[in-house]
C-alpha positions in Angstrom: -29.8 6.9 -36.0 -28.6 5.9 -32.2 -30.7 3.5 -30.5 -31.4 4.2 -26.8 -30.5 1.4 -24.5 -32.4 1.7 -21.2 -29.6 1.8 -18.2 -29.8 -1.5 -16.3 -31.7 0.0 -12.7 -30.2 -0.7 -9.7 -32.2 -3.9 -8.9 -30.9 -5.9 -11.7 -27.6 -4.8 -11.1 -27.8 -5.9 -7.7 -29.4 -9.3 -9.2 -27.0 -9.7 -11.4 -23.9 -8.7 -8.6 -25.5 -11.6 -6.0 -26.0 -14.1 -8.5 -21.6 -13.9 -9.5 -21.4 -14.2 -5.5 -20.6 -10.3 -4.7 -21.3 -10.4 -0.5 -21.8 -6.5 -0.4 -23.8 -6.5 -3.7 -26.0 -3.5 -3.1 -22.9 -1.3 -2.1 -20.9 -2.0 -5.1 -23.9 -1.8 -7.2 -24.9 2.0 -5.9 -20.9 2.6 -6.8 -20.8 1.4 -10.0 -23.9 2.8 -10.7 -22.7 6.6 -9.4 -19.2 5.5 -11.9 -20.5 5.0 -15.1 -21.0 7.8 -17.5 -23.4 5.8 -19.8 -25.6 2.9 -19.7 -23.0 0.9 -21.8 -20.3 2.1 -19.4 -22.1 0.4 -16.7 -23.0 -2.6 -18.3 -19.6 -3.1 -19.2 -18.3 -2.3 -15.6 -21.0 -5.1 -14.3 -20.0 -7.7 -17.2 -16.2 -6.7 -15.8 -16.8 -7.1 -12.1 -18.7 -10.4 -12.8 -15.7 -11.9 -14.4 -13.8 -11.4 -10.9 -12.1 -8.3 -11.6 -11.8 -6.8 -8.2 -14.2 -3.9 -8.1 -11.8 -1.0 -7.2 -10.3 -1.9 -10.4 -13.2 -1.6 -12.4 -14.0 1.7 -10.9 -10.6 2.8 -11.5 -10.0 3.9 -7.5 -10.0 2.8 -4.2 -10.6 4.8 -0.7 -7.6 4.6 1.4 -7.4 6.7 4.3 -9.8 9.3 3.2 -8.4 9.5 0.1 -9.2 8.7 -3.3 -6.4 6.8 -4.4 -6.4 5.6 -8.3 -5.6 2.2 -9.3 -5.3 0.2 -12.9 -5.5 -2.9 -13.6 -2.6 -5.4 -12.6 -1.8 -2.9 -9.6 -2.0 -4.4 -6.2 -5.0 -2.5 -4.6 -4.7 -1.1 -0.7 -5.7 -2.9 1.8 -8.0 -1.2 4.2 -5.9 -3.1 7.3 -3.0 -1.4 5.7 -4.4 2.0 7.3 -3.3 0.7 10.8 0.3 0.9 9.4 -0.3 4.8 8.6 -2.2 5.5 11.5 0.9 4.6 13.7 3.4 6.4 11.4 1.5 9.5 11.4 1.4 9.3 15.0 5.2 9.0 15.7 5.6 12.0 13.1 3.4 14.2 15.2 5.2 13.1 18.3 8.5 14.0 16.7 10.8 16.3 17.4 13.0 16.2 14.1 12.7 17.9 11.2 9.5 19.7 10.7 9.2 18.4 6.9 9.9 14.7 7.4 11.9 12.7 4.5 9.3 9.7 3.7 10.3 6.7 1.7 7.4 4.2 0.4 8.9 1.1 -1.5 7.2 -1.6 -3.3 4.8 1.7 -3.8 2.6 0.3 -6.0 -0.4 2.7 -6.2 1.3 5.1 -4.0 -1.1 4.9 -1.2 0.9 4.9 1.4 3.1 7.3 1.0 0.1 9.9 -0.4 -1.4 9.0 2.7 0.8 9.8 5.2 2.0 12.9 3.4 -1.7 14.1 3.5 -1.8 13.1 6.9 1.1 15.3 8.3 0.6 17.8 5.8 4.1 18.5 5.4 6.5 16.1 3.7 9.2 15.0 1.2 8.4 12.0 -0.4 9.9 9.8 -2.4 8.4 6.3 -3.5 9.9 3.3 -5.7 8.2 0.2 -7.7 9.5 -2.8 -9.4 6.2 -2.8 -11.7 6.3 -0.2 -14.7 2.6 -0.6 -14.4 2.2 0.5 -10.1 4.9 3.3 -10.9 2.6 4.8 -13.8 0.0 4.6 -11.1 1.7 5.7 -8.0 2.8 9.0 -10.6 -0.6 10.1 -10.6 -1.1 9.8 -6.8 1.6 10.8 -5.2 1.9 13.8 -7.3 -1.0 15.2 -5.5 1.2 15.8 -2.5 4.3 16.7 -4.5 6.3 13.6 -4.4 8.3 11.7 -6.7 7.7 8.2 -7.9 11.2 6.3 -9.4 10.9 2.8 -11.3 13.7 0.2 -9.9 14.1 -2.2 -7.4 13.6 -1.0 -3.9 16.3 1.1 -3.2 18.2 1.1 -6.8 16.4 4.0 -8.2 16.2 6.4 -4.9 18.6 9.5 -5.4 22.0 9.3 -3.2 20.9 11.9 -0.8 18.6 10.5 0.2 21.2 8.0 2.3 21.1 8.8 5.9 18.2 11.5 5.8 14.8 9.4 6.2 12.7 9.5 9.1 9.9 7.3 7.4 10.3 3.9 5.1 7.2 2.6 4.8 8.0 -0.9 2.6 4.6 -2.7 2.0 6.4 -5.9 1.2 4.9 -8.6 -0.4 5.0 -11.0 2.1 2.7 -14.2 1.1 5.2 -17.2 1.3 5.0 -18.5 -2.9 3.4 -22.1 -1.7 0.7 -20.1 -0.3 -0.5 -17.7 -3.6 -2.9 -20.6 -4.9 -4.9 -19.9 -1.8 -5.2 -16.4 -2.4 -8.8 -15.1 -2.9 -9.2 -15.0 -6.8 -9.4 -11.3 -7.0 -5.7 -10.9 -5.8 -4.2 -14.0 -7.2 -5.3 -13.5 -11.1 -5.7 -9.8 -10.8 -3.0 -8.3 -9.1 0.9 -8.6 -10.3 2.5 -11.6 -8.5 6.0 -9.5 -7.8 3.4 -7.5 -5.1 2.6 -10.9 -3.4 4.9 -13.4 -3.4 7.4 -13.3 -0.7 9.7 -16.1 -1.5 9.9 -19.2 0.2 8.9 -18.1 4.2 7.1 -14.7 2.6 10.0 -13.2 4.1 12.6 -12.6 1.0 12.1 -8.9 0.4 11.9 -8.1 4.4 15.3 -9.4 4.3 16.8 -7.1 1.4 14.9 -4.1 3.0 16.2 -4.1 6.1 19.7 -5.3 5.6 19.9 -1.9 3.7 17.1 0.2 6.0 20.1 1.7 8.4 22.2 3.1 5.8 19.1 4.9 4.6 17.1 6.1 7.3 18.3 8.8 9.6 19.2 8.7 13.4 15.5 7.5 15.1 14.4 7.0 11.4 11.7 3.8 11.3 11.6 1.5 9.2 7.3 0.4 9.0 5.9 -3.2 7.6 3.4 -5.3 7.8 3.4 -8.8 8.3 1.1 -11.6 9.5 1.1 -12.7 12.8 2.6 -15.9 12.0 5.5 -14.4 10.8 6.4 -11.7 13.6 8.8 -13.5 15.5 10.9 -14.1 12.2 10.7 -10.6 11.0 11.3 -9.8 14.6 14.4 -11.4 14.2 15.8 -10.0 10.4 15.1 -6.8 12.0 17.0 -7.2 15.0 20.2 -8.7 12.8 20.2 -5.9 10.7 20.5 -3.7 13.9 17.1 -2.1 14.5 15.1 -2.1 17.4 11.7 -3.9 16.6 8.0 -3.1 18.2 5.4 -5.2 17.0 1.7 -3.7 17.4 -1.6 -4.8 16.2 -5.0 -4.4 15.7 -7.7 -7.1 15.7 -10.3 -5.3 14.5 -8.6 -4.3 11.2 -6.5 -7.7 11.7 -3.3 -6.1 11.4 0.0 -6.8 12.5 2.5 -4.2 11.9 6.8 -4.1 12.3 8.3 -0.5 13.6 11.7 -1.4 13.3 14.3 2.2 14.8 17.6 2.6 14.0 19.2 3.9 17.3 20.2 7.0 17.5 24.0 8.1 19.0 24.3 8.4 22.7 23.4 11.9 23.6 22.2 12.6 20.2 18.1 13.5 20.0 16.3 11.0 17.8 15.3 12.2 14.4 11.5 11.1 14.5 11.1 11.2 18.3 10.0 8.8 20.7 
């Protein structure tokens, strides 16, 4: 005979949540609580969150841009300052008078948010995304095939199909970009619970920058852009690898979602109509 355990009510599980140090205990605890199928489910999704796991991957998802976007374990979650970065590429699109299905690029993918995002966003799109990480490309499959994409596994550009050269008007490359004597002061839920290859940067946190855009103008069309984000700190530098690798920078911001994002352009040929628009 089964033995009925009472599910924990949502005062202990906020209890339990402020006491491990949760600051928006009574949120999380109303979403775990709405998660769980069973009263062991949810203990075992407190017990988890409790140990530091961050909560998005205990609930298996995270909301990025209106979307649900799924995540698993060891996969770098989205940032919500990341948003700015689609916010801005979704406005260029609309503005642009190229191709009325845009060619969209998302490397270091991991979940596939950004891509699925922007994709969503204009409603019409091609996309294409890459990861290093077996486990963010089994991920970014199940996201980005909501908006018909394709997810590849490789390093940035190794795995991205030939024709593709020459033809993108978006490359958004969420970089890792934390410089590697920096990760130990990384808030514990990102540096033991997300894979280091989505973090660490190298040496100035600029190493990856460095292979993307030394490659970025033999990929991305005529007035294609090539999207990051950085900190502030870093923007004169990735101002600079940017420049050297022939594309015309424009750094914008947001304070309020403390962003700093890179739109780097590839010119387009005099007299020749840029392929994303102005």
């Amino acid at each position: 005979m089964s033995v009925h355990r009472p599910s924990p009510s949502h005062s202990a599980v906020v209890a339990r949540l402020r006491d491990a140090g949760c600051v928006f205990a009574e949120d999380e605890a109303r979403l775990l609580i709405s998660t769980a199928r069973t009263s062991s489910d949810l203990a075992a999704m407190v017990e988890r969150r409790v140990a530091g796991l961050p909560l998005e991957h205990v609930v298996g998802w995270a909301r990025f841009c209106g979307l649900r976007v799924r995540v698993e374990p060891g996969v770098f979650v989205p940032r919500r300052r990341t948003e700015f970065l689609i916010r801005r590429a979704a406005e260029l699109a609309r503005r642009s008078t190229g191709p009325s299905r845009p060619v969209i690029v998302d490397l270091c993918c991991g979940s596939g948010a950004l891509g699925a995002a922007l994709a969503t966003a204009l409603g019409e799109a091609e996309l294409h995304a890459a990861d290093i990480d077996a486990a963010a490309v089994r991920c970014a499959r199940r996201n980005v095939a909501a908006v018909g994409g394709r997810v590849y596994h490789g390093d940035l550009y190794d795995p991205l199909p030939g024709a593709l050269r020459g033809r993108v008007g978006f490359l958004l490359a969420n970089v890792p970009y934390v410089p590697t004597g920096e990760i130990d002061l990384l808030p514990a839920e990102a540096r033991l619970h997300e894979a280091r290859v989505a973090l660490d940067g190298g040496a100035d946190g600029l190493d990856v920058l460095r292979r993307v855009a030394a490659a970025a103008p033999s990929w991305l069309a005529p007035g294609g852009r090539l999207l990051f984000e950085t900190s502030e700190r870093q923007a004169p530098a990735a101002v600079g690898i940017v420049t050297g690798a022939g594309l015309l920078p424009e750094v914008i911001g947001s304070a309020e979602m403390e962003a700093t994002v890179v739109v780097a352009t590839r010119p387009a040929p005099p007299g020749a109509g840029g392929a994303t628009g102005a």
